[in-house]
matplotlib code that plots the C-alpha trace (Angstrom):
import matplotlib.pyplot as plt

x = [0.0, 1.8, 2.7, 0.4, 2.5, 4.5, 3.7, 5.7, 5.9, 7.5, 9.5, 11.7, 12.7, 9.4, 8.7, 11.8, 10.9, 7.3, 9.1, 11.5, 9.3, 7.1, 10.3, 10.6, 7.4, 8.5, 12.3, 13.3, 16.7, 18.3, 15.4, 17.8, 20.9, 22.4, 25.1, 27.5, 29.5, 33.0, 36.2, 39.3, 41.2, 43.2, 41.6, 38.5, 35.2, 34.4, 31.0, 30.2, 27.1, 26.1, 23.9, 21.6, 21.0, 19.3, 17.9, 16.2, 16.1, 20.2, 20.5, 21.5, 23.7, 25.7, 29.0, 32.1, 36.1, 37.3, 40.7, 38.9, 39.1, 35.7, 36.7, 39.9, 38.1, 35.3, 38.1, 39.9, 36.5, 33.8, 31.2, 29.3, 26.2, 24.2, 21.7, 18.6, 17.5, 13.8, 13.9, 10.3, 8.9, 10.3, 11.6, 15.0, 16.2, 19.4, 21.0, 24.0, 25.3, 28.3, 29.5, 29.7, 31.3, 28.8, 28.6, 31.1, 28.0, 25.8, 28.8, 29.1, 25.2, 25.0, 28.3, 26.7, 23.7, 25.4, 25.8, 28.6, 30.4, 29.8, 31.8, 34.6, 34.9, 35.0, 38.2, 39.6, 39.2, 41.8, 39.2, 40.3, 44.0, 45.5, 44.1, 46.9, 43.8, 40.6, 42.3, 44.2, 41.1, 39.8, 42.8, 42.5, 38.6, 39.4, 41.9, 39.3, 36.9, 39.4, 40.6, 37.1, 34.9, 32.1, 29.5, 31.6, 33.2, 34.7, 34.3, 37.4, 38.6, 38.9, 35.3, 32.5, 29.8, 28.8, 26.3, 25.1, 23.9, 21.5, 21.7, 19.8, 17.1, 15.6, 13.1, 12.5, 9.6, 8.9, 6.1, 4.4, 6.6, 9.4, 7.9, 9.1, 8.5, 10.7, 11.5, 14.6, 14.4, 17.3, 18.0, 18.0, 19.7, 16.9, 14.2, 13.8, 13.7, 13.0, 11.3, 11.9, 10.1, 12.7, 12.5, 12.6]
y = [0.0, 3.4, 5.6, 9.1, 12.2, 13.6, 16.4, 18.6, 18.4, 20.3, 17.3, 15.6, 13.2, 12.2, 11.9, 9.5, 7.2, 6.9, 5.3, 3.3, 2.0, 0.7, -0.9, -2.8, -4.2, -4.9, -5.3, -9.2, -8.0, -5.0, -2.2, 0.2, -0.8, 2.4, 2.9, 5.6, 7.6, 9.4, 11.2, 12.2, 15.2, 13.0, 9.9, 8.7, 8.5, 5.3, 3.7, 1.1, -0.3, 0.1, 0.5, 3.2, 2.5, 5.9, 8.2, 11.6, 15.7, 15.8, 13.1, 9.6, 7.1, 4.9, 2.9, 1.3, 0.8, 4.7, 3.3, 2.2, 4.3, 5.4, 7.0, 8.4, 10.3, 11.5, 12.7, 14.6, 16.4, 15.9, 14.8, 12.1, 10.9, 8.5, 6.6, 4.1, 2.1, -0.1, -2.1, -3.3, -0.1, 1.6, 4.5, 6.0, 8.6, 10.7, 12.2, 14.7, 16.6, 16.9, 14.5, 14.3, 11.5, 10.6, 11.5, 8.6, 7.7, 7.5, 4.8, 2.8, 1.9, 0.8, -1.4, -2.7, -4.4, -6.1, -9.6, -10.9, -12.0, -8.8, -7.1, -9.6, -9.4, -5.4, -6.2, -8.7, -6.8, -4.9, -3.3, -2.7, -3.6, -6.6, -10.3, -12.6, -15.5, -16.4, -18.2, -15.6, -13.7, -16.9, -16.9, -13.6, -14.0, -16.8, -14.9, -12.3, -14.7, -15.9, -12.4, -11.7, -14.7, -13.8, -11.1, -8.1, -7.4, -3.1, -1.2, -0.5, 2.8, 2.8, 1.6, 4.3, 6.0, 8.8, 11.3, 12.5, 15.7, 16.4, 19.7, 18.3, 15.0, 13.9, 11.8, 9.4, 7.4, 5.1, 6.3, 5.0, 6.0, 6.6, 10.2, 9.4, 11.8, 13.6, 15.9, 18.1, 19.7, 22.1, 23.1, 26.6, 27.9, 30.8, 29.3, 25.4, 23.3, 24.7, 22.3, 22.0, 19.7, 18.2, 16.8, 13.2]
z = [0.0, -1.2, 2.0, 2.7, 1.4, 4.0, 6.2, 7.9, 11.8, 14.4, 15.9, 13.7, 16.4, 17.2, 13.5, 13.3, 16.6, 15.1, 12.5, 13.8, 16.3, 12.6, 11.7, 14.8, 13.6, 10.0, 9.8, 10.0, 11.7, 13.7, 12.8, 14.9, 12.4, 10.5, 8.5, 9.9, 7.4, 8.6, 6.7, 7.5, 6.5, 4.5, 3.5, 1.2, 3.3, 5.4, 6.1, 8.4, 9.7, 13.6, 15.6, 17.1, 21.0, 22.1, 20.6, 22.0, 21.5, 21.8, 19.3, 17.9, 20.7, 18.9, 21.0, 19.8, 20.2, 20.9, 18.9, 16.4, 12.4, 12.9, 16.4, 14.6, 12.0, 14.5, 16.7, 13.4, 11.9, 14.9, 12.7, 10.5, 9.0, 9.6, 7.3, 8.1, 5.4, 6.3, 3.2, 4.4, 4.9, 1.4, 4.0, 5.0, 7.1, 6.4, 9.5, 9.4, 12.4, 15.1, 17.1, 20.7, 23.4, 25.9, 29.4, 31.3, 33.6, 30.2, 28.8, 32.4, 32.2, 28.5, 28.6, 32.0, 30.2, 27.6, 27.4, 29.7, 26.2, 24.6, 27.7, 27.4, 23.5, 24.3, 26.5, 23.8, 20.2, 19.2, 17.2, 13.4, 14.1, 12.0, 13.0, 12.5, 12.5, 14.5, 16.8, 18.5, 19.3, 20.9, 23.3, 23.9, 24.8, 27.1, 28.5, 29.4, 30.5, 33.5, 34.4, 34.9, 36.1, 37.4, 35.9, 37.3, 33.8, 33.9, 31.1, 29.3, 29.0, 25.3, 25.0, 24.8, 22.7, 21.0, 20.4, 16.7, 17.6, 14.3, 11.7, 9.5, 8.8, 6.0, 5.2, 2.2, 1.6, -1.5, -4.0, -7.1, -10.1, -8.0, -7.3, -3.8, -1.2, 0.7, 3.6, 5.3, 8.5, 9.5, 12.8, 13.2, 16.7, 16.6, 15.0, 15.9, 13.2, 9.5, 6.7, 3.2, 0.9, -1.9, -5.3, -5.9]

ax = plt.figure().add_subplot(projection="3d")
ax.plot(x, y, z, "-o")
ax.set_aspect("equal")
plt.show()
């Protein structure tokens, strides 16, 4: 069934939660997966897929390896993009803005409710770095595993998140005839959020 035209609202955020909470309903796997775009100064553009683990009116929570090339390249420029892509729903979502780390308290709770596993292969992964083979991450893991054996498993310090602070949105939905709709909001310091309807 072809999606309603688009109409402009005065909260993009709550715009963008209405719709990922559809995906949620529609997507077989990770609804809240987004592919996160970052440059260097010097280097081509790089583009990864992730995923989104808050989002609210500051912006987009995403975590990872803080050595990682990702976390290089946010460190150099201080900002990315971001891109959601519901195959199921015909819709995306473009999100461009600066970056910001999280607050350490934020970063302590989220690593706390991962999987026990998920904390250890935190401490194992030299994220990004040279592998010689599969088998020296396994030693590593198990290394982890009896340095920390019970559930008490610290956050590392060079694991943490970061905050996509949005300056712009956009919306994309599918339409008949590939007149597909769609929708920017800018964020104006002075004026909130200012819409522009785009050519397909």
């Amino acid at each position: 069934m072809p999606h309603a035209a688009l109409e402009p609202v005065s909260d993009p955020i709550a715009l963008f939660r209405d719709w990922l909470d559809q995906a949620t309903h529609s997507e077989p796997n990770d609804p809240n997966a987004m592919a996160l775009a970052t440059a260097s100064d010097a280097g081509p553009p790089s583009v990864r897929m992730v995923l989104l683990k808050d989002v609210d009116a500051h912006g987009f929570v995403f975590y990872t390896n803080k050595q990682s090339r990702k976390a290089a390249e946010i460190a150099e420029r201080r900002s990315a993009g971001l891109l959601f892509h519901w195959k199921s729903l015909r819709r995306q979502v473009r999100v461009a803005g600066a970056v910001e780390d999280v607050d350490e308290s934020e970063a302590d709770a989220y690593f706390a409710s991962r999987a026990r596993l998920s904390r250890l292969g935190a401490i194992a992964s030299d994220q990004s770095r040279p592998l010689r083979d599969r088998a020296e991450l396994e030693r590593r893991l198990d290394a982890a595993q009896k340095r920390y054996p019970g559930d008490d498993v610290p956050r590392p310090a060079h694991w943490s998140g970061y905050r996509v602070v949005p300056e712009t949105i956009e919306f994309w939905q599918d339409m008949p005839y590939r007149l597909h709709d769609r929708m920017v909001y800018r964020r104006d310091p002075g004026q909130g959020w200012l819409t522009q309807r785009l050519y397909p």
